[in-house]
N, C-alpha and C positions, 0 to 999 in steps of 0.2 A: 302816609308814606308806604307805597308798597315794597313789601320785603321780598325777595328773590332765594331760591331754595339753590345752595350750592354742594355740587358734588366734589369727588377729587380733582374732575378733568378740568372742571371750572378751577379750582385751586392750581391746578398746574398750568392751565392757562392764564392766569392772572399773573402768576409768579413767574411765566418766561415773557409775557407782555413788559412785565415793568422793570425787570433789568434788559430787555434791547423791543422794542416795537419795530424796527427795518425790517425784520425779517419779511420775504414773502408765505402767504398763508400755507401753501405748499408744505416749507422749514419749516413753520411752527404746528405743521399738523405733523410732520418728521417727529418735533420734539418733542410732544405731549402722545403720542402714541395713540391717532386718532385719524381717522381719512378728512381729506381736506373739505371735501362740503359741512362735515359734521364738526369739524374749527371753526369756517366762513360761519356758516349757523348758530354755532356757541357764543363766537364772540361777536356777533349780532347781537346778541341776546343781554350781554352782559354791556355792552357800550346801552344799547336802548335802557337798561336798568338805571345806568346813571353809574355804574362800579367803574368804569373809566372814562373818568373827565375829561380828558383829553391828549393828544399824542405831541407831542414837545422834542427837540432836538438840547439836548442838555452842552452847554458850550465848554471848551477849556479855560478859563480864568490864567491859567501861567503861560498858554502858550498865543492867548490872545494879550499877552503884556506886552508882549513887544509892541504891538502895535497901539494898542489902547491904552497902558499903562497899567498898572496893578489897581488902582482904586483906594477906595477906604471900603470897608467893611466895617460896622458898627453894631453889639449886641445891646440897646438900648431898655432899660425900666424904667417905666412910666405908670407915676402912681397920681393917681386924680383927687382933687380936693372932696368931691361930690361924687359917691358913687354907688347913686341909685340907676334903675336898668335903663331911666332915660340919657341920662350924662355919656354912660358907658358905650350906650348903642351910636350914640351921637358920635363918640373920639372914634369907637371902631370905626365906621363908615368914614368919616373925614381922615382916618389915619392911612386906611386900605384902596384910597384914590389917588394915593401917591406913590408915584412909580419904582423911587426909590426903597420905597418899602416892601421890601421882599418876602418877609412873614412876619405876620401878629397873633399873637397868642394874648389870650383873656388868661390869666393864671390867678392863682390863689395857693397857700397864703403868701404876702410880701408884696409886691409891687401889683397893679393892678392888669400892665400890660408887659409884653415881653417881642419886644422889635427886633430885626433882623434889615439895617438898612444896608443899600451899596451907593457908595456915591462917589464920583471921580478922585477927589480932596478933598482935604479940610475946609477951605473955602465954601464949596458946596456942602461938607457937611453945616457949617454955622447957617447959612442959606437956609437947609433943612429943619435946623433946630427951631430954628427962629418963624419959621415960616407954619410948623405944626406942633411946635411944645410952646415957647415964648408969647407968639400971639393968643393964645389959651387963655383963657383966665383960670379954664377950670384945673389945668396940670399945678398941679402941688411940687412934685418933684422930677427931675430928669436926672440919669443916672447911665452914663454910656462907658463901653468898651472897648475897645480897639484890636481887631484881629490882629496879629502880627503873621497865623501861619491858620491856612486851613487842612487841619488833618485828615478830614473824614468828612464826606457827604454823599449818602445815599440816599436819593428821595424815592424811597421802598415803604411801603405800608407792611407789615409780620403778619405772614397770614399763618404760618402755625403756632398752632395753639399749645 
């Protein structure tokens, strides 16, 4: 894997990238305090590294209720009967093919996996359950939560150190 040498500009680039990406390059060479080819250039540079996966439209959840309804949200632990690196690699892939599953986490110590599903209702939750813990043999435990309110979500990586 190659590693990429990051300066400040790249740090400030990074970090006005991943709270708004709209801007045109112009603005964000405005905000990082740099001429625009030498932004274009940078973050060339840094999307080619792999440091930005990809540019996303992050939705409203309460103001798309009206129309779409509020959903379930579900913080699920999932702990495996078997869990050697083949079992594990096996439920991660089979778990991260489903759409409803919005993040999975491998964790340690306590449960083996750590879910983030959304799903319209309960209905479609049991659907889910059934359809990726139930059919299992290998899930041991299923152990789920229920959002009632989302406080806080920034999907920001801390780049200072």
């Amino acid at each position: 894997m190659n590693t990429i040498e990051l300066d400040e500009t790249d740090l400030r680039l990074l970090e006005a990238l991943q709270t708004d990406a709209a801007p045109s390059n112009q603005t964000l060479a405005a905000q990082v305090h740099i001429s625009p080819p030498t932004c274009l250039r940078r973050v060339k540079r840094l999307r080619d590294a792999g440091l930005i996966e990809r540019e996303i439209a992050l939705l409203s959840p309460d103001k798309l209720a009206a129309t779409l309804g509020h959903g379930l949200t579900a913080i699920v632990e999932i702990t495996l009967d078997r869990q050697d690196a083949e079992h594990l690699d096996a439920f991660e892939v089979r778990i991260s093919a489903d759409d409803a599953v919005q993040q999975c986490y491998r964790v340690s110590p306590g449960p083996d996996f750590i879910l983030l599903v959304h799903v319209a209702d309960m209905p479609r939750y049991l659907a889910l359950a059934q359809r990726l813990f139930t059919s299992d043999a290998n899930v041991r435990n299923v152990k789920a939560f229920f959002s009632l309110k989302r406080s806080k979500f920034t999907p920001k990586v801390l780049l200072a150190q």
